[in-house]
N, C-alpha and C positions, 0 to 999 in steps of 0.2 A: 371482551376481546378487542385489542389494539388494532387499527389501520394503520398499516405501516407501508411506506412508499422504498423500494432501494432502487435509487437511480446505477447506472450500470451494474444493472442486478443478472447480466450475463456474464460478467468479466470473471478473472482470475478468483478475486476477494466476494464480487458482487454475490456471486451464485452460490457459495458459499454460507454467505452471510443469509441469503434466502431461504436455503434449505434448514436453516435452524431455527429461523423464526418461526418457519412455517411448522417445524416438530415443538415447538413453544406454544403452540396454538392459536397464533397472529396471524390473522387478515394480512396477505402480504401483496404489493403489486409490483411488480417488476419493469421498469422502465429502462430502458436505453434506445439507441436511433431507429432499432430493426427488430424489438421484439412486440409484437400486439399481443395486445391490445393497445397495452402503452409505450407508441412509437414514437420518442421528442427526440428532435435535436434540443439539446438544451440550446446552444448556442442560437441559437432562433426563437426558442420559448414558443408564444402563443399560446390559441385557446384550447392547443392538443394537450399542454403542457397543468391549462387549467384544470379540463377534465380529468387528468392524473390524479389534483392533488385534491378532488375533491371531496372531504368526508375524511380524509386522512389524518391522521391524529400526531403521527412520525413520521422523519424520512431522514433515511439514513445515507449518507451523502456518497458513494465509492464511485463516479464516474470521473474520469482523469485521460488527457492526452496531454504527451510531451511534445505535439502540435499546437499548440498554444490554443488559447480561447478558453480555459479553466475560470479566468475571472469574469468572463462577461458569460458564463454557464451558470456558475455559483449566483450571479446578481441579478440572472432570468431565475434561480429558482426560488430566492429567497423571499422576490418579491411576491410571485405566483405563490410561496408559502405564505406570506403574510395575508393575501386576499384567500389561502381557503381557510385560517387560522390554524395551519398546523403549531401544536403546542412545541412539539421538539426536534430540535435539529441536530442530529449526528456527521459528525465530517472525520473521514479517517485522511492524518498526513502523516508527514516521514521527518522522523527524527532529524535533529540539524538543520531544517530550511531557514532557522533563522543562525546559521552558524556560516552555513554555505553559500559562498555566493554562484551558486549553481543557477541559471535563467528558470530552471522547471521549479526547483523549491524554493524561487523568490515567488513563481505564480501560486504554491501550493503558503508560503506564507500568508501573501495576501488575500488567499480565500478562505483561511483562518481568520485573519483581522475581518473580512466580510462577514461573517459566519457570527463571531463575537460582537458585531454592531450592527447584526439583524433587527436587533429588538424582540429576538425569539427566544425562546429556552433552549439552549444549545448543549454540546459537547465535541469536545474536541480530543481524541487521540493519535497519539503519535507513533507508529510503529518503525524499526529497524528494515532495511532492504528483506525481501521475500527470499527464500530459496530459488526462487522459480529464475526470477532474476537473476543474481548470479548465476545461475547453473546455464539461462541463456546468452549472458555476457562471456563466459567462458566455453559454450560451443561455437560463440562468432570465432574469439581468439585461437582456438583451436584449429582452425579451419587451415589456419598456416604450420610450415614445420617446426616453427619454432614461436611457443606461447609466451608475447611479449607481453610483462607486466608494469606498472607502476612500481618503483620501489618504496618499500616501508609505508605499501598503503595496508591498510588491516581493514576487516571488516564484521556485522555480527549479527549472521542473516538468521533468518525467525521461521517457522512453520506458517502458512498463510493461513491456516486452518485455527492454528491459536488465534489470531487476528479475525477471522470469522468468528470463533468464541467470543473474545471478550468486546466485540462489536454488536454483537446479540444482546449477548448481557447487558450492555450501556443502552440498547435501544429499548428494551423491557422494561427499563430504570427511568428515575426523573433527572431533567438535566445536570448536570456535573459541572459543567465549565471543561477546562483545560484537566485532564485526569493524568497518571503517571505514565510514562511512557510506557510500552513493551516492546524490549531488544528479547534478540537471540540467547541463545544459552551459552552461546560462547563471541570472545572477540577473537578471531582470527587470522593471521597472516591471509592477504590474498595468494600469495604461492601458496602456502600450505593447502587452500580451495581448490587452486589451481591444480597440485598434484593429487586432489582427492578423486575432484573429476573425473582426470585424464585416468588412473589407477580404475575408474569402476566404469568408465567406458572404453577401459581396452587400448585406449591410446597412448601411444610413445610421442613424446615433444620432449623438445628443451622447451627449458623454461629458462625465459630470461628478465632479468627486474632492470629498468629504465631509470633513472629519475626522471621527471618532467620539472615545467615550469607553470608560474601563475599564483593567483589566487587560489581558485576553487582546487590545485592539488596540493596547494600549503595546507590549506582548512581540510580536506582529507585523512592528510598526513598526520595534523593536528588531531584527528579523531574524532576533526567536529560531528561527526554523522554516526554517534556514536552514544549507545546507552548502558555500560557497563555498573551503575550503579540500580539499573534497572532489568538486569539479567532473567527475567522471571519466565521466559522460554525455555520448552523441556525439548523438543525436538532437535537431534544437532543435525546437520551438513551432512552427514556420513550416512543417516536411517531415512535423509530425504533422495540421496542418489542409492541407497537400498532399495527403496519402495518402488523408484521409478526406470532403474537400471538392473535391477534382479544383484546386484553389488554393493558394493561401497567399506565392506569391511577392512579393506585394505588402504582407506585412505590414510593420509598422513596429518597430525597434528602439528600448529606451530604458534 
């Protein structure tokens, strides 16, 4: 039986990814700042952070703020894994951090490059934006009466639960390296999301598309955050505002 560590093994993905190790028959411990046993800030490490990882054999990486401190989180764990000799290291990031010059996936790149010059047995996958996301980036936008979008931005959001799948499966496995990404099952207009939304929560807005300016909405627009040749997600947009809206049949495609 494996030891296996998930750091924010509360979160969206974390818990997720817990619950299936633990039906895999792995010794699981779940770490983040507020769950005990194992209560780390990563961002501080220590000897809390050692007792964690001792005897642990994996750990699979899903703790993340767009608060910064991701790289000096990743470089307290890595080391704390090299003193208990964890053999493998799992890190889940997001498609395009090295396409976009986004501040959160230049820090999510470079805990990839950490991650790969651990001197550990690593992996690395990339997954496409969540449902969950979207669907809470588009009830901020909502909030007004009129849902102002980026124009000819697309996007090609994924089931977080597939990502907990095949985050299991890599952590059950011997290190990989860098593995293929997993996008959504579709690439989508964001109005197209945006009217699926608003259709399965009842909501009337215009919608209206913007262009912006910049960098990071060139690279957007360019699709850098984007895995269409990597489509291998079966859940669409539509059966994830079903599930959690008692609707969504009526959303709109584009």
């Amino acid at each position: 039986m494996t030891t296996i560590l998930v750091t924010g093994g509360t979160g969206t993905l974390g818990r997720l990814v817990v619950e299936r190790l633990r039906a895999g028959g792995h010794e699981v411990r779940v770490l983040s700042r507020r769950s005990r046993p194992y209560a780390v800030d990563l961002r501080e490490g220590g000897s809390a952070l050692d007792a964690a990882l001792a005897g642990a054999d994996t750990v699979v990486h899903c703790a993340t703020t767009q608060r910064g401190g991701d790289e000096r989180s990743a470089a307290n764990l890595i080391a704390a894994a090299r003193r208990a000799g964890v053999s493998h290291l799992v890190y889940i990031s997001i498609v395009g951090v090295d396409r976009v010059p986004l501040g959160y996936y230049r820090s999510k790149l470079a805990v990839e490059q950490l991650v790969a010059g651990s001197g550990l047995g690593w992996t690395v996958l990339r997954a496409t934006q969540f449902h969950d996301l979207v669907a809470q980036v588009l009830r901020t936008l909502a909030r007004l009466p009129v849902v102002v979008l980026p124009a000819h931005a697309r996007d090609q959001p994924v089931e977080v639960a597939e990502v907990a799948d095949r985050l299991a499966a890599l952590a059950g496995g011997a290190p990989a390296g860098r593995v293929p990404d997993l996008g959504g099952p579709e690439v989508r207009t964001f109005e197209s999301l945006a009217r699926a939304y608003l259709d399965a929560t009842g909501r009337r807005r215009a919608v209206v598309n913007v262009p912006l300016a910049g960098k990071t909405y060139r690279a957007f627009r360019a699709g850098g955050h984007l895995a269409p040749g990597h489509a291998v997600g079966k859940g669409t947009f539509e059966e994830y505002l079903a599930g959690r809206f008692g609707g969504g049949e009526g959303g709109r495609r584009g």
